[in-house]
C-alpha positions as CSV (number, residue, x, y, z in Angstrom):
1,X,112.5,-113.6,267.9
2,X,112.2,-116.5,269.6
3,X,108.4,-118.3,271.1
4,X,107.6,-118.5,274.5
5,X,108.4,-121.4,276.8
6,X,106.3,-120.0,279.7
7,X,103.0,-122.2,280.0
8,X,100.8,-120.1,281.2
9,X,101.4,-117.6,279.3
10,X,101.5,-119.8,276.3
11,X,97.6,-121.3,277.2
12,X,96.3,-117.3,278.2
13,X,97.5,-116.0,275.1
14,X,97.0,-119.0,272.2
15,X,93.9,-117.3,270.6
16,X,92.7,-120.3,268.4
17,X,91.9,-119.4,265.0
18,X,89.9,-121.5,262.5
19,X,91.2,-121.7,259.2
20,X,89.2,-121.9,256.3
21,X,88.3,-125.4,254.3
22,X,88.5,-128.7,254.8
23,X,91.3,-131.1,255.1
24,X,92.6,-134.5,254.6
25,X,95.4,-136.7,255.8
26,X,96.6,-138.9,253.0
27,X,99.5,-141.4,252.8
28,X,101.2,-142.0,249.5
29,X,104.5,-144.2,248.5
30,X,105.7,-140.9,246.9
31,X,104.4,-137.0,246.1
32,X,104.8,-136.3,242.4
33,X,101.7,-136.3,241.7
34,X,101.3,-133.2,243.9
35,X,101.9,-129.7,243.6
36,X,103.9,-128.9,246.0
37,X,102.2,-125.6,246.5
38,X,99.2,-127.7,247.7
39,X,100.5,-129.7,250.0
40,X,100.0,-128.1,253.6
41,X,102.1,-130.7,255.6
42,X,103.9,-134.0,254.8
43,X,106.1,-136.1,257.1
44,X,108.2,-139.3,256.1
45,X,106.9,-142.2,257.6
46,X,108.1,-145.9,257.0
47,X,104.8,-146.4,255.5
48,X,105.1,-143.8,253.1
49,X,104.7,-140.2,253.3
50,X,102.1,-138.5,255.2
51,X,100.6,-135.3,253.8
52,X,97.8,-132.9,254.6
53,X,95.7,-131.3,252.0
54,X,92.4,-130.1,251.1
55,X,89.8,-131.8,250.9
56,X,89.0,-130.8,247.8
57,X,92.4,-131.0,246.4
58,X,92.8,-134.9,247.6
59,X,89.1,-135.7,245.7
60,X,90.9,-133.9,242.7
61,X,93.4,-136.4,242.7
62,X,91.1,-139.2,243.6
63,X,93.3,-139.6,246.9
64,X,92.0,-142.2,249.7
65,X,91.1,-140.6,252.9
66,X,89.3,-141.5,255.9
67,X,88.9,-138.9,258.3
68,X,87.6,-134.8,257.2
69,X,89.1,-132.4,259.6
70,X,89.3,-128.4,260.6
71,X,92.4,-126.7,260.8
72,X,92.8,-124.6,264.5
73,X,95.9,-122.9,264.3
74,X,96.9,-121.4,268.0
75,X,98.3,-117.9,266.8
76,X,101.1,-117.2,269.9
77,X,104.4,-117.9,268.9
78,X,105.3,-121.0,270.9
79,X,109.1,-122.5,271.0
80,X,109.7,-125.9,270.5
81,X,111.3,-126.2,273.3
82,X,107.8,-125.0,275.5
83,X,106.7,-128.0,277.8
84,X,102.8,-128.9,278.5
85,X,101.2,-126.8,275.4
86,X,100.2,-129.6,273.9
87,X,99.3,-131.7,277.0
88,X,97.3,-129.3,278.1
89,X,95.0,-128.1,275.2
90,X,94.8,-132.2,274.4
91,X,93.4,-133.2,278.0
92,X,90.8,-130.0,277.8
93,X,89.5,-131.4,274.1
94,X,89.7,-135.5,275.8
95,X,87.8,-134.3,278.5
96,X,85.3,-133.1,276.1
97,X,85.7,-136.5,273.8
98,X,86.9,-134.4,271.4
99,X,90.0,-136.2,269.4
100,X,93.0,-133.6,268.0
101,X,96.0,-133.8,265.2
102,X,98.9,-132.0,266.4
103,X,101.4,-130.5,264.2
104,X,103.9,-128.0,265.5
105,X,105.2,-125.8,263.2
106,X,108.2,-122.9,264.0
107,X,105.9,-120.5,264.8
108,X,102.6,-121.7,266.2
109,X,100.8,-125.3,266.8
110,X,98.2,-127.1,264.5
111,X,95.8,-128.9,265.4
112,X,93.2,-130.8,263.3
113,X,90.3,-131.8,264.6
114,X,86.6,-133.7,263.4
115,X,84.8,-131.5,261.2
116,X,81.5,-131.7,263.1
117,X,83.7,-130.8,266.1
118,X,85.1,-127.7,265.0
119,X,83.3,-125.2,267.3
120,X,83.3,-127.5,270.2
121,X,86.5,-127.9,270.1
122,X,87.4,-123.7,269.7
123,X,85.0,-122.8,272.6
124,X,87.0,-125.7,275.0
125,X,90.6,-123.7,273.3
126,X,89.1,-120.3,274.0
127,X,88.4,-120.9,277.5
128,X,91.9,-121.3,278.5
129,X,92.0,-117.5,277.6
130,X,89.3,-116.3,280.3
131,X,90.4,-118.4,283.0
């Protein structure tokens, strides 16, 4: 089945859902150290690889981290190929100084944002679904 491209019907029907836990971005030269059962996300940088994980997982393996974030995943099924999802929902939470992570997955977007800011940042989402 494939995800919507129309916008506003993408931003009426997202219905932002926080995930439980707390996660971590982490760079690392390489992954074997990891379980890859564990890891929620990594991308390939020239840096090294960037991977998402729990919190708790990353102080289990004594990983460096700076930032502690909630998970919102936006439950419609979105294709890639939709245009202003993400420019939307970003201006809403930078109007509200809130910063966000994107990650788009097949199905649905990801979007990490400060832990303190986590039910800031689902009341600015959630509005786009009463408007």
């Amino acid at each position: 089945m494939p995800g919507e491209k129309e916008l506003d019907r993408l931003l009426k029907d997202m219905k932002p859902t926080l995930n439980e836990g707390d996660y971590v971005f982490c760079s690392r030269k390489d992954i074997k150290e990891c379980d890859f059962g564990t890891i929620l996300m990594s991308f390939k940088e020239h840096e090294g690889i960037t991977i998402i994980l729990t919190q708790e997982e990353a102080d289990r393996l004594q990983f460096d981290y700076s930032f502690i974030a909630k998970w919102i995943t936006l439950t419609v099924h979105s294709s890639l190929e939709a245009v202003g999802l993400t420019a939307a929902f970003s201006k809403a939470l930078t109007e509200e100084n809130l910063s966000c992570n994107v990650v788009a997955g097949y199905f649905h977007d990801h979007i990490f944002v400060d832990k303190k800011d986590a039910q800031k940042a689902l009341a600015v989402l959630n509005k786009f679904s009463t408007d």
